[in-house]
Residue frames relative to the residue before (quaternion, step in Angstrom):
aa qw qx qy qz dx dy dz
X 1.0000 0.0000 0.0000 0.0000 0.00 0.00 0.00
X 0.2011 -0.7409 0.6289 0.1231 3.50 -0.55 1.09
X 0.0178 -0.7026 0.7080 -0.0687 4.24 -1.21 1.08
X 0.0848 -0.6925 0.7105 0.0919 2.94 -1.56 1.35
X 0.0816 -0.7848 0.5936 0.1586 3.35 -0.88 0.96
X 0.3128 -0.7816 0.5302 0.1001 3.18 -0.64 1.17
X 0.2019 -0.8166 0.5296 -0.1092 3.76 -1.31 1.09
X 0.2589 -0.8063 0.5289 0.0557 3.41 -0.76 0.39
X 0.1982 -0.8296 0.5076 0.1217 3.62 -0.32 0.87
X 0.1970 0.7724 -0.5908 0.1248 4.09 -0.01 0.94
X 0.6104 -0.6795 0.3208 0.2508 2.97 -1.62 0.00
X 0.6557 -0.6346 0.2150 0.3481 3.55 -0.74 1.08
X 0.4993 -0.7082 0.4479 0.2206 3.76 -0.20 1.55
X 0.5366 0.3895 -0.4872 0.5683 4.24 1.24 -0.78
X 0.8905 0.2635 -0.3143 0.1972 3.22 -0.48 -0.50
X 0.4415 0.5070 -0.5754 0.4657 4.04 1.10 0.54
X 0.1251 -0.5907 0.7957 0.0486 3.39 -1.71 1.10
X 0.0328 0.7287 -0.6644 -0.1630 3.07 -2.11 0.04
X 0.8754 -0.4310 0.1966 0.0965 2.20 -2.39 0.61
X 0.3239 -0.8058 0.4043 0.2868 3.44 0.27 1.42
X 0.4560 0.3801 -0.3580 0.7207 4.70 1.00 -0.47
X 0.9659 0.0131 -0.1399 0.2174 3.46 -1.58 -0.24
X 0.4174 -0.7821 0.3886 0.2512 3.49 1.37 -0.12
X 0.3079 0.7496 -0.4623 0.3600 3.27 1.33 0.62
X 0.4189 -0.5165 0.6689 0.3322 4.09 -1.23 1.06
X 0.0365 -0.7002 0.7126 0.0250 2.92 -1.96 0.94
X 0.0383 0.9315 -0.3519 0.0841 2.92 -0.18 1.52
X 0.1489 0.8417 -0.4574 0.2454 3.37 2.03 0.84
X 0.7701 0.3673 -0.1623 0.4956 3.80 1.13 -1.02
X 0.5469 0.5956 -0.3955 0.4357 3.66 1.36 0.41
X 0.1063 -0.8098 0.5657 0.1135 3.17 -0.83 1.04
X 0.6583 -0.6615 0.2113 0.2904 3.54 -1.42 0.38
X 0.1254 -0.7916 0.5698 0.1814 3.84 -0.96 -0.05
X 0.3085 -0.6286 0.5879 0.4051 3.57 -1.33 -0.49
X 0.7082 -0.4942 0.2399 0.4435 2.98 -1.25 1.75
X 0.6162 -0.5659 0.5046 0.2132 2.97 -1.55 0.00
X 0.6330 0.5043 -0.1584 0.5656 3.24 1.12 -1.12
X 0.6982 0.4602 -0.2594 0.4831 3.79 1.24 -0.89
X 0.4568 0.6442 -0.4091 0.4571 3.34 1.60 -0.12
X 0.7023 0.4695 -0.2730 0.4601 3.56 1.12 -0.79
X 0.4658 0.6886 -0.4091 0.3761 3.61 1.22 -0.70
X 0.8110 0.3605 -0.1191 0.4451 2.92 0.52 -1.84
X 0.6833 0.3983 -0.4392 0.4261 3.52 0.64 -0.13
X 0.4872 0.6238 -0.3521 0.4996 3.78 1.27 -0.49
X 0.6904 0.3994 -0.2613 0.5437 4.21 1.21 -0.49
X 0.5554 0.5447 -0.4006 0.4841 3.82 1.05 -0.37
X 0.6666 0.4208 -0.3218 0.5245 3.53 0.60 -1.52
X 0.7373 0.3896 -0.4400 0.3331 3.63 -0.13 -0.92
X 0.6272 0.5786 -0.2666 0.4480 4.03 0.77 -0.42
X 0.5902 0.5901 -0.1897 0.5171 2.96 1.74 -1.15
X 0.7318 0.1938 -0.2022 0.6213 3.92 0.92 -0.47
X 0.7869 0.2419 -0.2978 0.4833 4.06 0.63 0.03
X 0.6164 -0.5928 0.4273 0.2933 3.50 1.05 0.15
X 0.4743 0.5815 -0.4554 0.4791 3.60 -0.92 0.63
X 0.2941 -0.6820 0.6288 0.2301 3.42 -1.85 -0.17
X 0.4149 -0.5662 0.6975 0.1440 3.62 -1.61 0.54
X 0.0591 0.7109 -0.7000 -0.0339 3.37 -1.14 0.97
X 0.3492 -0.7193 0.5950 0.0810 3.66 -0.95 1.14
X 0.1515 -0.7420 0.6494 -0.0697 3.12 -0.96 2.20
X 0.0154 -0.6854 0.7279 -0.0126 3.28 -1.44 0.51
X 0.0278 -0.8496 0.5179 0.0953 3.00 -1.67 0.21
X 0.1948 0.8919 -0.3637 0.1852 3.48 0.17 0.64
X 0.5507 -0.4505 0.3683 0.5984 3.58 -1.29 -0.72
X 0.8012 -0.3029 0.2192 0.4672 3.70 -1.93 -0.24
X 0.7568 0.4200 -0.3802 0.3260 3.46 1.02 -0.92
X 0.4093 0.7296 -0.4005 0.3738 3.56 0.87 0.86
X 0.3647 0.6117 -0.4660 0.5251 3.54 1.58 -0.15
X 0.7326 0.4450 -0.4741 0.2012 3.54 0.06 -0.55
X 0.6757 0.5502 -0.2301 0.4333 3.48 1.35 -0.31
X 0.4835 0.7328 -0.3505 0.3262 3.08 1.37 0.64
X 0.6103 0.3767 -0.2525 0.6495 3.51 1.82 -0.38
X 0.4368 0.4864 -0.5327 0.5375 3.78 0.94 0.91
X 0.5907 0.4790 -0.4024 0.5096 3.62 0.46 -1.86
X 0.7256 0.5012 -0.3985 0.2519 3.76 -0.26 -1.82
X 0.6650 0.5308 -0.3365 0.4035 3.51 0.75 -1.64
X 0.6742 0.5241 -0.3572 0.3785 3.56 0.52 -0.92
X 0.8184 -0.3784 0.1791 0.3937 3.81 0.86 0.49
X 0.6006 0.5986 -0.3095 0.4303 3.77 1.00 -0.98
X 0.4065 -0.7398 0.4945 0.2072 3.40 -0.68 0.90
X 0.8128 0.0555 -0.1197 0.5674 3.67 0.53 -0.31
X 0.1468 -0.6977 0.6313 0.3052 4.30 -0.99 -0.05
X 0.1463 -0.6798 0.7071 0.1284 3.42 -1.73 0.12
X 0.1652 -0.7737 0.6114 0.0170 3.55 -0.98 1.47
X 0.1889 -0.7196 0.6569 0.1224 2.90 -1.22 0.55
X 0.0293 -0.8518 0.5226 -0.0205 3.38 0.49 1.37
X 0.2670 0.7749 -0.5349 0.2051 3.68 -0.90 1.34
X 0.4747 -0.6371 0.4952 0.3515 3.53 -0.73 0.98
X 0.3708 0.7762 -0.4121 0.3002 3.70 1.16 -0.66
X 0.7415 0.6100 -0.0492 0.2751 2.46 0.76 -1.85
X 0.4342 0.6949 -0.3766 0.4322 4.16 1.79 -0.69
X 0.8559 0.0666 -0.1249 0.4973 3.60 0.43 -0.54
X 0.2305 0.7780 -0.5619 0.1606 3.58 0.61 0.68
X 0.2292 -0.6692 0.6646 0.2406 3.89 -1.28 0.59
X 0.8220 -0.2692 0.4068 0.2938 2.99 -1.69 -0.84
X 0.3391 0.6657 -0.3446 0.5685 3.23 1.67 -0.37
X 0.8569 0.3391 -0.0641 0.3830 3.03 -0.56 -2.02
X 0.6490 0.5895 -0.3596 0.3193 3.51 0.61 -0.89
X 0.5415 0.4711 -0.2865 0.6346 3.65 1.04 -1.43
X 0.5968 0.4450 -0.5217 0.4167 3.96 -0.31 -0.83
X 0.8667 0.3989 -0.1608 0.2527 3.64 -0.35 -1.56
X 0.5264 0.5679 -0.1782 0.6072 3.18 2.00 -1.09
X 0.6755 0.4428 -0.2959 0.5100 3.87 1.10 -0.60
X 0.6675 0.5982 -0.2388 0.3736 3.54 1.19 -0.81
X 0.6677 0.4751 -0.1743 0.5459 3.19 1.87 -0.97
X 0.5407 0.5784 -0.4085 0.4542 3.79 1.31 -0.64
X 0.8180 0.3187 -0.3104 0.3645 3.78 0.94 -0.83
X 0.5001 0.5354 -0.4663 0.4958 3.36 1.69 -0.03
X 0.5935 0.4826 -0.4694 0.4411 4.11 0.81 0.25
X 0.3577 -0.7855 0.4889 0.1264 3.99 1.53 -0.37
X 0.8825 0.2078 -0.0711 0.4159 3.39 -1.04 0.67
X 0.5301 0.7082 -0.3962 0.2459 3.83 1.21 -0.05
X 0.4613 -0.6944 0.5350 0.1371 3.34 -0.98 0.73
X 0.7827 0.1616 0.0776 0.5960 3.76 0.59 -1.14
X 0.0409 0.7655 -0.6422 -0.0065 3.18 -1.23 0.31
X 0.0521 0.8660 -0.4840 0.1142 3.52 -0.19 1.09
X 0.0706 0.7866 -0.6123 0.0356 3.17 -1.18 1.33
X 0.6836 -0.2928 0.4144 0.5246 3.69 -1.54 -0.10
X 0.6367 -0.5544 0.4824 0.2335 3.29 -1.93 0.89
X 0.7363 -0.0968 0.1692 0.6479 3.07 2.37 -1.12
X 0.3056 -0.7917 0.3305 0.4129 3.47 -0.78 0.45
X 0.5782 -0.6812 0.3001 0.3342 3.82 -0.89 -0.15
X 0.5017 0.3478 -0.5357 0.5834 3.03 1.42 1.12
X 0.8522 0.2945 -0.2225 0.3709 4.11 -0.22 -1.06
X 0.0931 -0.8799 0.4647 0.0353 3.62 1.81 -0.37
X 0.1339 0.7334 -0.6350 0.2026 3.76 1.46 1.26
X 0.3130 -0.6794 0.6333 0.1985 3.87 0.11 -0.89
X 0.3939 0.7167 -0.4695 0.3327 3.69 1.31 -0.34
X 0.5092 0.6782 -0.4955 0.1876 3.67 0.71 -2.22
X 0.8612 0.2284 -0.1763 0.4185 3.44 -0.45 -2.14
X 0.2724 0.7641 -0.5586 0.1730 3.77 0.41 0.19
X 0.7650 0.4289 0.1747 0.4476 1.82 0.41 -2.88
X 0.5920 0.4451 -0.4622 0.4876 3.74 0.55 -0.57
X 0.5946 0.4508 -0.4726 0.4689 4.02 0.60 -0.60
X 0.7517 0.4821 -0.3294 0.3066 3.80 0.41 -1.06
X 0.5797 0.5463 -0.3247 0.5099 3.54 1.55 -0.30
X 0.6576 0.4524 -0.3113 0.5158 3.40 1.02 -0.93
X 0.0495 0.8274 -0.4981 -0.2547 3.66 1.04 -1.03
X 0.0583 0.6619 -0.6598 0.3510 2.71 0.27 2.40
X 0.7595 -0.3114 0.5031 0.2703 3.39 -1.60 -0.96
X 0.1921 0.7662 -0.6132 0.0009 3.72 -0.29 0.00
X 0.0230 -0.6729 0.7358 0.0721 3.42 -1.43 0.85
X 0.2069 -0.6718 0.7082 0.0655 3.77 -1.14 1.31
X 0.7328 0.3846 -0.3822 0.4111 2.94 -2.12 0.44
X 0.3770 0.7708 -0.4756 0.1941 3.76 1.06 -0.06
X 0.0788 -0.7398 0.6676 -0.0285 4.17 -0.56 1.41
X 0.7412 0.1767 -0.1862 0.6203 3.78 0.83 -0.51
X 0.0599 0.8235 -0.5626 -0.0411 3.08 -1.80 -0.08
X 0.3443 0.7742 -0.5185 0.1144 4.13 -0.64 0.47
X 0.2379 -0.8019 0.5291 0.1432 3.16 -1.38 0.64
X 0.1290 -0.7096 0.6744 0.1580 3.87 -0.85 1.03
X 0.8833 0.1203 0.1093 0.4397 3.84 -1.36 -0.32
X 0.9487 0.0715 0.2370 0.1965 3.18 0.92 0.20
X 0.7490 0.1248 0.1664 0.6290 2.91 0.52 -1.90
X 0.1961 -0.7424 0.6335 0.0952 3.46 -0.90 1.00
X 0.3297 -0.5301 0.7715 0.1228 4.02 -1.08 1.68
X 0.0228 -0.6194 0.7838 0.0386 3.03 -2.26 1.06
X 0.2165 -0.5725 0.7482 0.2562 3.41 -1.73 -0.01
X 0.0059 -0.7247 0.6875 0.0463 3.51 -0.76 0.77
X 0.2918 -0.8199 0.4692 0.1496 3.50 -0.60 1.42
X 0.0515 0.8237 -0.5645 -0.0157 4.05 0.09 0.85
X 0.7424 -0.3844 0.3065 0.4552 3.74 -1.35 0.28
X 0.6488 0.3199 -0.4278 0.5419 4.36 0.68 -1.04
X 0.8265 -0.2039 0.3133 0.4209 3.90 -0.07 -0.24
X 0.7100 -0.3917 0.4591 0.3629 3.62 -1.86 0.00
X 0.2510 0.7491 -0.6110 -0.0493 3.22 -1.56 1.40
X 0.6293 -0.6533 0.3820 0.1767 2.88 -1.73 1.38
X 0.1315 0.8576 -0.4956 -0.0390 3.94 -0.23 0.63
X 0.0367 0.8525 -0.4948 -0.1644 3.66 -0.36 0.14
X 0.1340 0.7596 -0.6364 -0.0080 3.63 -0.57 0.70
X 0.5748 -0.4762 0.5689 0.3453 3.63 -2.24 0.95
X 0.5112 -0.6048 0.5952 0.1363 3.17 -1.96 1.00
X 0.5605 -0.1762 -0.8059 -0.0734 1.16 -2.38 0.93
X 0.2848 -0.7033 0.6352 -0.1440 3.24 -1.88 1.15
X 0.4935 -0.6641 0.5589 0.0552 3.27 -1.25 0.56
X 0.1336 0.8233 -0.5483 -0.0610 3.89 -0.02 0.46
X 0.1464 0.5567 -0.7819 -0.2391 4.02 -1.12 -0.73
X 0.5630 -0.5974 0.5709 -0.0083 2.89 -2.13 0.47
X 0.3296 -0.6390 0.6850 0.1175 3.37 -1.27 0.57
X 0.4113 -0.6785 0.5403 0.2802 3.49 -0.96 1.05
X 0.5581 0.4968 -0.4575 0.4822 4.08 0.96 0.12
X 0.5107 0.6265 -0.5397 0.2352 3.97 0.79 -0.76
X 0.8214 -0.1202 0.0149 0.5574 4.23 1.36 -0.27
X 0.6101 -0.3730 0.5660 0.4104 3.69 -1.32 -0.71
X 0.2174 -0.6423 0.6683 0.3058 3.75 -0.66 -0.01
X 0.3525 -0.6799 0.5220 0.3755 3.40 -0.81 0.40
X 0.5091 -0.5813 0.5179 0.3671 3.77 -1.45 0.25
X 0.4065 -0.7214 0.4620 0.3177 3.65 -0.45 0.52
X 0.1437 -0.7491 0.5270 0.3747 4.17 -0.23 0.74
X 0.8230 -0.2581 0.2379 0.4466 3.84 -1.49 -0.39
X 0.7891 0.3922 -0.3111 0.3559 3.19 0.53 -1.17
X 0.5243 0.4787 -0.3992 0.5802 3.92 1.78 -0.30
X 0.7390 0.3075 -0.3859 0.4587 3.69 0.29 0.31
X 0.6199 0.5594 -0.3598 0.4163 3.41 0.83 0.43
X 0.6814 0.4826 -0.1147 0.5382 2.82 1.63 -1.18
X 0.3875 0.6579 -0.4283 0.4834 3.66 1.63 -0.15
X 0.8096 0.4591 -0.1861 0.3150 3.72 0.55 -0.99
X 0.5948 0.3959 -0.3210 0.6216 3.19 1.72 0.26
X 0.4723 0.7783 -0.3418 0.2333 3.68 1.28 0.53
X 0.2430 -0.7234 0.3825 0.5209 4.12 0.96 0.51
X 0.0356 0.7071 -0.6966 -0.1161 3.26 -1.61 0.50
X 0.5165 -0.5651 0.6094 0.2062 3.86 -1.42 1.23
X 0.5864 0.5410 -0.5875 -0.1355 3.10 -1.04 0.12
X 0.3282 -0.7998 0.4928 -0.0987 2.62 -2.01 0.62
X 0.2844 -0.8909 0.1967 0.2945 3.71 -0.11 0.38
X 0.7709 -0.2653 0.0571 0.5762 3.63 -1.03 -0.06
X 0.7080 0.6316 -0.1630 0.2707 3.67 0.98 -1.45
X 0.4622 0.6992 -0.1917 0.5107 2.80 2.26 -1.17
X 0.7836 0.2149 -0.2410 0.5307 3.95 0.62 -1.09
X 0.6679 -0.5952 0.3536 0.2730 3.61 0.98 1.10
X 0.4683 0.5664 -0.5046 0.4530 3.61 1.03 0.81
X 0.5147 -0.5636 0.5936 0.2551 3.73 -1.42 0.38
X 0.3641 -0.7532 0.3633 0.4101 2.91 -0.88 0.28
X 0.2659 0.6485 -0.5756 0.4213 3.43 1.00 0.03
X 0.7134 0.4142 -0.3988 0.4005 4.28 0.00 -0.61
X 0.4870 0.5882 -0.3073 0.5678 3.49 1.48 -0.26
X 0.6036 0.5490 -0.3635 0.4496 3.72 0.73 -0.63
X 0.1625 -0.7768 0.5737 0.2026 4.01 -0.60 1.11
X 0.7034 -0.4589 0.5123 0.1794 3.15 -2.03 0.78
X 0.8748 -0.2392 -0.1785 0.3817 3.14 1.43 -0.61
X 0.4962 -0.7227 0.4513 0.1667 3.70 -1.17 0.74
X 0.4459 -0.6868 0.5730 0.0341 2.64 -0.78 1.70
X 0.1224 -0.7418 0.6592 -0.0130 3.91 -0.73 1.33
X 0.8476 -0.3334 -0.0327 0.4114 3.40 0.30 0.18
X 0.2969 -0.7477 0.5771 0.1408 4.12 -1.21 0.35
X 0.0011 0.8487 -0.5192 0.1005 3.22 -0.65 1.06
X 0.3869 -0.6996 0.5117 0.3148 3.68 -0.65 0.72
X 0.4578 -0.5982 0.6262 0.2008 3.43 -1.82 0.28
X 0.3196 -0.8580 0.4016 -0.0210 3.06 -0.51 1.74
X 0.1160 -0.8804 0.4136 0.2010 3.85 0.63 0.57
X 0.2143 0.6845 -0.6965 0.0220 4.26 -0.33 0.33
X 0.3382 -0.6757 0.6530 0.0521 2.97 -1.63 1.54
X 0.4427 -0.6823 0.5559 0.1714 3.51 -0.73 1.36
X 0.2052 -0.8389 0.4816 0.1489 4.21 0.92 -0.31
X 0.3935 0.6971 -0.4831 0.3547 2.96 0.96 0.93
X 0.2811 -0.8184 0.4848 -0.1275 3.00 -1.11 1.84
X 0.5099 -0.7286 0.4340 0.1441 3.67 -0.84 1.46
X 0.4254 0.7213 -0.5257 -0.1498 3.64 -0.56 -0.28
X 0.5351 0.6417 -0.4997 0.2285 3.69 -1.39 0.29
X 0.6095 -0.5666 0.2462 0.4969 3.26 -0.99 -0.32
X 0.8198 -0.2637 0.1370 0.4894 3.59 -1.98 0.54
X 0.7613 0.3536 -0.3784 0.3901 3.55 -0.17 -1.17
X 0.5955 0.5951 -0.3988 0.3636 3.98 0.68 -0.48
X 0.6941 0.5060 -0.3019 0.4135 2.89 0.99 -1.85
X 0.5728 0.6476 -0.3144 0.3920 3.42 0.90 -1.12
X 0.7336 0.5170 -0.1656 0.4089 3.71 0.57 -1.29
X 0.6057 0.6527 -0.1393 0.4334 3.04 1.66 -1.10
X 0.7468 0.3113 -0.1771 0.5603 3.42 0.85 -1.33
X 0.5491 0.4200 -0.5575 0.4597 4.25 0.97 -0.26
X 0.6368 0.4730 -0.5494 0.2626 4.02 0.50 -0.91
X 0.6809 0.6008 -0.3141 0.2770 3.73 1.16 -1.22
X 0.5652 0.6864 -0.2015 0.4108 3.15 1.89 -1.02
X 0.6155 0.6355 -0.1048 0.4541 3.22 1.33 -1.05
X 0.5756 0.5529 -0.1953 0.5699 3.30 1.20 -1.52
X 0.7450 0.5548 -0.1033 0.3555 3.70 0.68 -1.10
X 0.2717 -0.8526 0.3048 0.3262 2.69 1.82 -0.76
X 0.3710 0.7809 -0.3461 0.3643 3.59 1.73 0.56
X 0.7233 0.1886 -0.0840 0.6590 3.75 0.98 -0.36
């Protein structure tokens, strides 16, 4: 069984502060990670390969400074990575991402699985595995907490709000993930050494035979602002029915109820 787990390289959400006058992200002292949620992707493609055999190749796509996450992705189990290195790539949406990420899954040939985050942990559109299934015009099951494959056919649990459902459809397939579906493992020394002697492809937008116009997103982002918290300290006392009366008059004033 051949899995691409597919990943996103952004920047690390502890370490953006903001501006306390304009609420602008400041993000000169933030450094970078792989999504969280893509942390599960890829570890959700090792285990499956790990009990049915096969390999996991770890896609990404991004600008140059995204090479650096390629001997993390590797350590984490995938035997080989494939970049799509492009400046293109600085303001891409959800649109553009699934296009370029879909362009590179068929220039890899022969996949079974594709597997990504439910979402990433900075733009958390959910769009990615949609649309990467509608380009491939495969399957996609979202919401994925469980997962295996026998002969074939891969059984989900997709965990929604009425309860747990069972789906099972024949590869090749489309998955996103639930950060509960496992644990990423931590990578030890000798898997992060050995990440750097792993082959990696990369290549660029032009390379998987798109224009760049297909690189051009649907949408533009006009501006990003942090959420500024000031606590008003305003304190209750007496008994229940006061306290009660007290916080609907303040609530009211506020314009919250």
């Amino acid at each position: 069984m051949k899995v691409v787990a597919c990943y996103k390289w952004v920047l690390d959400e502890a370490d953006l502060t903001i501006d306390s006058k304009s609420r602008a992200l400041l993000t000169d002292r933030a450094k970078n990670k792989i999504s969280e949620y893509d942390r599960n992707a890829i570890e959700c493609g090792v285990n499956l390969v790990e009990e049915a055999g096969g390999e996991v190749i770890a896609l990404t796509a991004g600008t140059a400074d995204a090479k650096k996450s390629l001997k993390d992705a590797l350590s984490r189990g995938p035997v080989q990575g494939v970049f799509v290195k492009d400046e293109l790539m600085a303001q891409a949406d959800a649109s553009v991402t699934a296009k370029v990420l879909a362009a590179a899954v068929r220039q890899i040939e022969a996949v079974d699985l594709v597997i990504c985050g439910e979402g990433s942990s900075d733009g958390y559109s959910q769009q990615v595995g949609i649309r990467l299934a509608q380009h491939l015009g495969i399957p996609v099951i979202t919401f994925v907490n469980k997962v295996s494959v026998e002969n074939g056919i891969l059984r989900a649990e997709r965990k929604l709000e009425e309860g747990i459902e069972v789906v099972e459809v024949a590869l090749p397939a489309v998955l996103t993930v639930l950060p509960d579906i496992n644990k990423p493992r931590i990578p030890s020394l000798k898997q992060i050494l050995g990440a750097s002697k792993k082959p990696v492809k990369e290549i660029s937008v032009a390379d998987l035979g798109l224009e760049p116009a297909a690189a051009e997103p649907r949408v533009q982002r006009t501006e990003l602002l942090g959420t500024v918290m000031n606590r008003k300290h305003i304190r209750f006392e007496g008994e229940t029915a006061d306290l009660v009366a007290q916080v609907l008059e303040v609530l009211n004033k506020e314009g919250l109820c």
